[in-house]
C-alpha positions in Angstrom: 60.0 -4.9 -37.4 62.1 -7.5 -35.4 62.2 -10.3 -38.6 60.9 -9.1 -41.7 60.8 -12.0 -45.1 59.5 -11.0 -48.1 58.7 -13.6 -50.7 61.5 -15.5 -49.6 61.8 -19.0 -51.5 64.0 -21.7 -51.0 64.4 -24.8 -53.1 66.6 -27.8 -52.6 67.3 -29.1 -56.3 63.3 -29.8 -57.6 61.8 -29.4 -54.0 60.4 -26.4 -52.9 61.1 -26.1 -48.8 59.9 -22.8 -48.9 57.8 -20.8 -51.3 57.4 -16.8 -51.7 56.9 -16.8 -48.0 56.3 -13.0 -47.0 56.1 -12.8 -42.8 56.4 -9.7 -40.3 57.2 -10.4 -36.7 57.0 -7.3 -34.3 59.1 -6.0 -31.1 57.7 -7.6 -28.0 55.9 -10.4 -29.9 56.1 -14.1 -29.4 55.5 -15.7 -32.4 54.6 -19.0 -32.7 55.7 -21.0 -36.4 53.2 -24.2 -36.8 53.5 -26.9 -39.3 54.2 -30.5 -40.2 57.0 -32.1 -40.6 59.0 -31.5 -43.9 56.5 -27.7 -44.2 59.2 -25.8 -44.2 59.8 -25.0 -41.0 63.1 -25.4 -39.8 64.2 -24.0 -43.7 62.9 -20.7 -42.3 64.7 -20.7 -39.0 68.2 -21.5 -40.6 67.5 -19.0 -43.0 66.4 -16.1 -41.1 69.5 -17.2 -38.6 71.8 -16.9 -41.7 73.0 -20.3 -41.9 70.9 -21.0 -45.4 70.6 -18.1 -48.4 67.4 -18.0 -49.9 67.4 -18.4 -53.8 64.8 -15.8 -53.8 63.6 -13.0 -51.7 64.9 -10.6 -48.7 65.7 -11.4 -44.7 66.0 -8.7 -42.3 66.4 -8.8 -38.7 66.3 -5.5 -36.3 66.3 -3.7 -39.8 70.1 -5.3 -40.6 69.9 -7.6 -44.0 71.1 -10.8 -43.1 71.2 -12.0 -47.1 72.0 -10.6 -50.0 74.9 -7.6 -51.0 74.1 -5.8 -47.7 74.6 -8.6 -45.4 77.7 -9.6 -47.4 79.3 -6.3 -46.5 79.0 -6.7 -42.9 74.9 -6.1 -42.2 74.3 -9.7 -41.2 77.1 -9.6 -38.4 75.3 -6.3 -37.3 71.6 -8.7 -37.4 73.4 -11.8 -35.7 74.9 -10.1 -32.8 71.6 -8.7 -32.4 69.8 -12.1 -32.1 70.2 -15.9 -30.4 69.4 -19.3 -32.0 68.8 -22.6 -30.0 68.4 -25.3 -32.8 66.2 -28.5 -32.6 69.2 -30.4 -31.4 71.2 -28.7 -28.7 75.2 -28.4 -29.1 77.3 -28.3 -27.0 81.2 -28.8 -26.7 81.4 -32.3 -24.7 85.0 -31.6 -23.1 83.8 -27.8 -21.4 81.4 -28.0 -18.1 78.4 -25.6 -18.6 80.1 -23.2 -16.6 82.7 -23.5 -19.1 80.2 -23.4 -22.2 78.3 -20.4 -21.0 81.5 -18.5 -19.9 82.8 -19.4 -23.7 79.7 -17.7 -25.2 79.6 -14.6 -23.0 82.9 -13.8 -24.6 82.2 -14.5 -28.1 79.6 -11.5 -27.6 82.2 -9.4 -25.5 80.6 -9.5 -22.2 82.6 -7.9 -19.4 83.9 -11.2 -17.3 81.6 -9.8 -14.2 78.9 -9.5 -16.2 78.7 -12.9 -17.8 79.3 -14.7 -14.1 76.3 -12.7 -12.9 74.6 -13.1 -15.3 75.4 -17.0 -15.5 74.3 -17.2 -11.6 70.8 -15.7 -12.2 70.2 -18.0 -15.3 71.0 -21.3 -13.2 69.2 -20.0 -10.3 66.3 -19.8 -13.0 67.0 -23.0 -14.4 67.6 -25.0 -11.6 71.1 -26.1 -12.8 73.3 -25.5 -10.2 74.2 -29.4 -9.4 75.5 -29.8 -12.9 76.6 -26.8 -13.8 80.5 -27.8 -13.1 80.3 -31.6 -14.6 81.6 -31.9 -18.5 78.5 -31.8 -20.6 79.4 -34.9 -22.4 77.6 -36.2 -19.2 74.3 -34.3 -19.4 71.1 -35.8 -20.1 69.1 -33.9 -23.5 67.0 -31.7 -21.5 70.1 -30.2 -19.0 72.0 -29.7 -22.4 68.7 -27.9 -23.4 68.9 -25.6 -20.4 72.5 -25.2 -20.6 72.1 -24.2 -24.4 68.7 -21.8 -23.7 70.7 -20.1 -20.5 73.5 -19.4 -23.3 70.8 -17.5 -26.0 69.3 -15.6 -22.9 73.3 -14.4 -21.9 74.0 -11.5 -24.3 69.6 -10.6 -23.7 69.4 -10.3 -27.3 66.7 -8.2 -29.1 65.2 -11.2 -30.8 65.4 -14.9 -29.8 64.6 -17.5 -33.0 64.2 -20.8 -31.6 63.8 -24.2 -33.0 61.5 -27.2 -30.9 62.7 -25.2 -27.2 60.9 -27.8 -24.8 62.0 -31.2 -26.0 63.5 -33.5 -23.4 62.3 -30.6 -20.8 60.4 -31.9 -17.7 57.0 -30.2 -16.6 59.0 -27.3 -14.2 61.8 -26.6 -16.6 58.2 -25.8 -19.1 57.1 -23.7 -17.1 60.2 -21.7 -16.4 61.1 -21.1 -20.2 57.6 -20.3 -20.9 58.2 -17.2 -18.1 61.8 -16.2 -19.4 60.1 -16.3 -23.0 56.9 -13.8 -21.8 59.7 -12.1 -20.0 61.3 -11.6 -22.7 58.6 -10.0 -24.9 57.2 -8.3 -22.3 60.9 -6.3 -21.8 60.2 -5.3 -25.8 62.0 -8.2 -27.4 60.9 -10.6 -29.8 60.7 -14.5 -29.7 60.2 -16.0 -32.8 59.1 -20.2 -32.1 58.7 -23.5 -34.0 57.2 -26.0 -32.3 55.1 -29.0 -32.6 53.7 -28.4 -28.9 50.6 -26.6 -29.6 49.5 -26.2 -26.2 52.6 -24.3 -25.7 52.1 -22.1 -28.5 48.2 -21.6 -28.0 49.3 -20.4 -23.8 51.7 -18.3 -24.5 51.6 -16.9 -28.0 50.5 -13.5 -28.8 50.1 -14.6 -32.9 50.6 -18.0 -34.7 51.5 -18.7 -38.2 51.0 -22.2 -40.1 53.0 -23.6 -42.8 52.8 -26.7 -44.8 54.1 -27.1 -48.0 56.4 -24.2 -47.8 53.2 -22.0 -48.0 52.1 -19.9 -45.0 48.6 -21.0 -45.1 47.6 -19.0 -41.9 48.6 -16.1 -39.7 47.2 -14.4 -36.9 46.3 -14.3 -33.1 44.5 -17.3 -31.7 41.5 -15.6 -31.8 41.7 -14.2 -35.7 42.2 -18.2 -36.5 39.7 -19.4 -35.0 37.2 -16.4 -36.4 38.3 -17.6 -39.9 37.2 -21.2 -38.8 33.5 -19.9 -38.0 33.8 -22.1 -34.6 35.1 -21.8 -30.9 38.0 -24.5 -30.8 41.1 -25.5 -29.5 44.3 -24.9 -31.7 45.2 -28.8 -32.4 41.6 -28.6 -34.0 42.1 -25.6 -36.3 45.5 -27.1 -37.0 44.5 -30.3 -38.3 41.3 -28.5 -40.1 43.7 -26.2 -42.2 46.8 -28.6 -42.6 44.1 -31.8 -43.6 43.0 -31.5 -47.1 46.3 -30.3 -48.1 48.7 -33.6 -47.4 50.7 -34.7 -50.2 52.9 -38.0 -49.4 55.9 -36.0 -51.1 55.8 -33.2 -48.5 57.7 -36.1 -46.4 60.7 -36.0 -48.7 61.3 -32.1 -48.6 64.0 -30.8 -46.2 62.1 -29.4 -42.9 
């Protein structure tokens, strides 16, 4: 398996952000992770990413542990330098242009210098950002730092790409594009593994969805499979809102998403 979680729980002081969560995600899989705000969502991500240690449970990616003993001794360098992360808000370092930014990141991973260039060319070809791509990014609007920051998880072409919210501050074309690199992606074998609130995004292009809220995965399956456990032919905002409304708790807002 590409990400592998098994009753993985993390708590922040009495809150619960994430509870026994057990998930598989397979090679040349998009995954789509569904849920409301403060479910438990973006706890996952950071987790699985290695940036937050579960209190309880196991993380693997590409078979490498990234917590526990094993990823202390070196497995979770072998799992990140297997994977890319985009957060919810992009980052980027305000004094470098893109050019600069991506040229950084394609020798953190080791990249031979002709390799990153033409490998940066084909990206902004992609992503249309050419104009820009030599202007200091403290000048970018949010969605050319969002294409500057995607074109940096695509430059290593990592096995499995965990992304957090990837088409805010995009406009309609830009959609389209990452949707392609994305089912490019899985298509070449790799693995995407998506939260998003878009669910029109994740009901065209995902091949299975899960739904948290809570902390609890409360659903899992393809499009289909959901909407076979609903008894009813519907759209996924509908099945959603079905599974997700009897379950609201006014607290849910203060747990950490």
């Amino acid at each position: 398996m590409s990400i592998t979680l098994q009753s993985v729980t993390k708590r922040f002081g009495a809150n619960v952000a994430v509870d026994r969560l057990s998930l598989e995600v397979r090679p040349g899989e998009l995954f789509a992770f569904l849920g409301p705000n403060g479910a438990g969502k973006t706890t996952t991500i950071k987790m699985i990413v290695g940036l937050l240690r579960p209190n309880e449970g196991h993380i693997s990616v590409c078979g490498h542990a990234v917590s526990g003993d094993q990823a202390e001794q070196g497995d979770g360098l072998a799992a990140k330098s297997r994977m890319a992360y985009v957060p919810d808000q992009p980052f980027v370092y305000d004094k470098l242009t893109g050019r600069e930014f991506l040229q950084f990141v394609g020798r953190m991973y080791r990249l031979p210098r002709a390799v990153i260039e033409d490998r940066i060319d084909g990206l902004t070809r992609r992503l249309s950002m050419a104009s820009l791509l030599d202007e200091y990014t403290e000048s970018y609007s949010h969605g050319m730092k969002q294409r500057v920051v995607l074109a940096s998880a695509f430059l290593h072409k990592p096995e499995v790409l965990v992304i957090d919210e990837p088409m805010v501050g995009l406009d309609p074309r830009t959609v389209r594009t990452v949707k392609d690199l994305f089912i490019d992606h899985v298509r070449g074998g790799g693995t995407v593994f998506m939260s998003t609130h878009t669910l029109e995004v994740a009901e065209a292009v995902a091949d299975r969805i899960g739904i948290i809220h809570q902390g609890s995965l409360i659903a899992v399956g393809t499009l289909d499979e959901l909407r076979a456990e609903q008894s009813h032919d519907t759209p996924l905002e509908s099945i959603f809102l079905e599974l997700t409304a009897d379950r609201d708790d006014p607290q849910a807002e203060t747990v950490p998403a």
